[in-house]
C-alpha beads as a LAMMPS data file, in Angstrom:
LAMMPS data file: protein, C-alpha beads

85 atoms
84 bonds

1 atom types
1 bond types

-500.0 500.0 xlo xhi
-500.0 500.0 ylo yhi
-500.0 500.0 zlo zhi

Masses

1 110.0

Atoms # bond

1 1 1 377.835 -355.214 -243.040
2 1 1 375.035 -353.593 -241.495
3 1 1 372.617 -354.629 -244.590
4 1 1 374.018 -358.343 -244.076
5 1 1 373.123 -358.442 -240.398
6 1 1 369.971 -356.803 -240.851
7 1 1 368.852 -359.204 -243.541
8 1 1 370.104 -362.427 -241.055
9 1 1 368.366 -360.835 -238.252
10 1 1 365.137 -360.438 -240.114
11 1 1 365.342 -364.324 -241.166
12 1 1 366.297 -365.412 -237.734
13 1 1 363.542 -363.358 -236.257
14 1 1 360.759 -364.663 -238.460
15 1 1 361.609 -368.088 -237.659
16 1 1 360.712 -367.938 -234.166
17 1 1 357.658 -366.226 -234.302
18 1 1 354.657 -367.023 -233.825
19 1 1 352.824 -365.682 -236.195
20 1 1 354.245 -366.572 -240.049
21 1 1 355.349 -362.969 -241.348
22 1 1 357.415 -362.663 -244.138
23 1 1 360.936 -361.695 -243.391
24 1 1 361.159 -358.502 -244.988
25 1 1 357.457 -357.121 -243.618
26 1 1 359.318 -357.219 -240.035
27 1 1 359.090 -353.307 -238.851
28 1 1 362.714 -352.696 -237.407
29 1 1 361.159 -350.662 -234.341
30 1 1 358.633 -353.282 -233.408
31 1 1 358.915 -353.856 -229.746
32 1 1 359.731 -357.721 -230.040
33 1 1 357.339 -358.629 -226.945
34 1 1 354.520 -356.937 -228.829
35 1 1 355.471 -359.166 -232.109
36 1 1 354.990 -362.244 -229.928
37 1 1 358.389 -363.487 -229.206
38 1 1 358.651 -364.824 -225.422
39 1 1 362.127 -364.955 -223.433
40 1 1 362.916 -368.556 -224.591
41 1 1 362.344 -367.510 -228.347
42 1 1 364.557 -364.125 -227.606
43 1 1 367.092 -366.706 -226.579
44 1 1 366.826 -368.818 -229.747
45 1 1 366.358 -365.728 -232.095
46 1 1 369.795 -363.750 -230.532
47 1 1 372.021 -367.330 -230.448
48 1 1 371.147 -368.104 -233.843
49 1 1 371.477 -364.655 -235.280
50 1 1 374.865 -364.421 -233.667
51 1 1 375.762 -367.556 -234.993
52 1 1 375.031 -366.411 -238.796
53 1 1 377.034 -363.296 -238.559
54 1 1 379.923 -364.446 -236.473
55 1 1 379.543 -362.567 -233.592
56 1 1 379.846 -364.222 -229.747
57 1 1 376.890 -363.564 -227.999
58 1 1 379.322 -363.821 -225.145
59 1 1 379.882 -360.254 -226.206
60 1 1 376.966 -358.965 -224.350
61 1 1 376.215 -358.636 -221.276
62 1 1 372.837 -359.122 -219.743
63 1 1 371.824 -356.147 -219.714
64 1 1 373.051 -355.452 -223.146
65 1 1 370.272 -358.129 -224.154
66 1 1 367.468 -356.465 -222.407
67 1 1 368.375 -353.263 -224.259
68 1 1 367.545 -354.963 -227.421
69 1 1 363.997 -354.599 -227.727
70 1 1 363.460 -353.977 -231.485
71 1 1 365.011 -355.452 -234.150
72 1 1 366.700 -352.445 -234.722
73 1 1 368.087 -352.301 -231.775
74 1 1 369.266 -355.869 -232.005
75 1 1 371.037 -355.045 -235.863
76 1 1 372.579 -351.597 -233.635
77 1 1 374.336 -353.267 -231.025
78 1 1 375.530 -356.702 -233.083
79 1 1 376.665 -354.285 -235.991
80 1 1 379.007 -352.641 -233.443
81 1 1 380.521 -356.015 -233.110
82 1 1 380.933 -357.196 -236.620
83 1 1 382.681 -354.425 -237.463
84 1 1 385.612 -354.888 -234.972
85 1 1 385.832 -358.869 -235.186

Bonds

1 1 1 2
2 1 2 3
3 1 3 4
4 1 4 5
5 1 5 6
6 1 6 7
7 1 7 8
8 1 8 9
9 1 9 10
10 1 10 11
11 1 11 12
12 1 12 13
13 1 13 14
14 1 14 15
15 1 15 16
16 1 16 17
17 1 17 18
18 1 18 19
19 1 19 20
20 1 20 21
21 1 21 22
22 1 22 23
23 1 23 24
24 1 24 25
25 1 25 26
26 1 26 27
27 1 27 28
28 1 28 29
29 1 29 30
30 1 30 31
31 1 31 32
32 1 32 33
33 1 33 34
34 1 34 35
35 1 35 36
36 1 36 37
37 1 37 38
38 1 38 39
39 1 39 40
40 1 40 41
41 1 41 42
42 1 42 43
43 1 43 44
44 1 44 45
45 1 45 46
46 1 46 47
47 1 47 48
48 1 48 49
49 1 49 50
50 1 50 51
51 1 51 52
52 1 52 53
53 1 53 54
54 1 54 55
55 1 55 56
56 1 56 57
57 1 57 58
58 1 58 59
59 1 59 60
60 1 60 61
61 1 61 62
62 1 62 63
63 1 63 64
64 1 64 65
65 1 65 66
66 1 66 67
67 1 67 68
68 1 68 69
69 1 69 70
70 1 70 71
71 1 71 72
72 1 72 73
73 1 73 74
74 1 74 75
75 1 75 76
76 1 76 77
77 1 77 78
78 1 78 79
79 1 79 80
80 1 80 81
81 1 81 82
82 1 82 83
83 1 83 84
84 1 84 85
């Protein structure tokens, strides 16, 4: 599951960024901030993502979502979910 979310999360990142990169060029410990994405895009990037792999962003609590500050980090801590849903 991990290679599925990973793969979503790469799409659903490189749609909101500003800059066109291909999905797959995404480093997974790129601070997100420093790859462009603003707070509103974060937002867009995390509900969508969630959406794709079937896990409730409702899951996570605010703090949880400021932890995630690579895509790694994102694919970590959504990973944990998918596998218990």
């Amino acid at each position: 599951m991990p290679d599925t979310i990973e793969a979503a999360a790469r799409a659903a990142l490189a749609e909101v960024l500003p800059q066109d990169l291909p999905p797959e060029s995404i480093d997974p410990d790129a601070n997100l901030d420093h790859l462009g994405l603003t707070s509103l895009n974060k937002v867009l990037f995390l509900t969508s993502l969630c959406e794709r792999v079937q896990v409730g962003l409702h899951l996570f609590t605010e703090h949880d979502l400021a932890a995630m500050r690579t895509l790694g980090q994102v694919v970590s801590a959504l990973s944990r979910h998918a596998e218990v849903s």
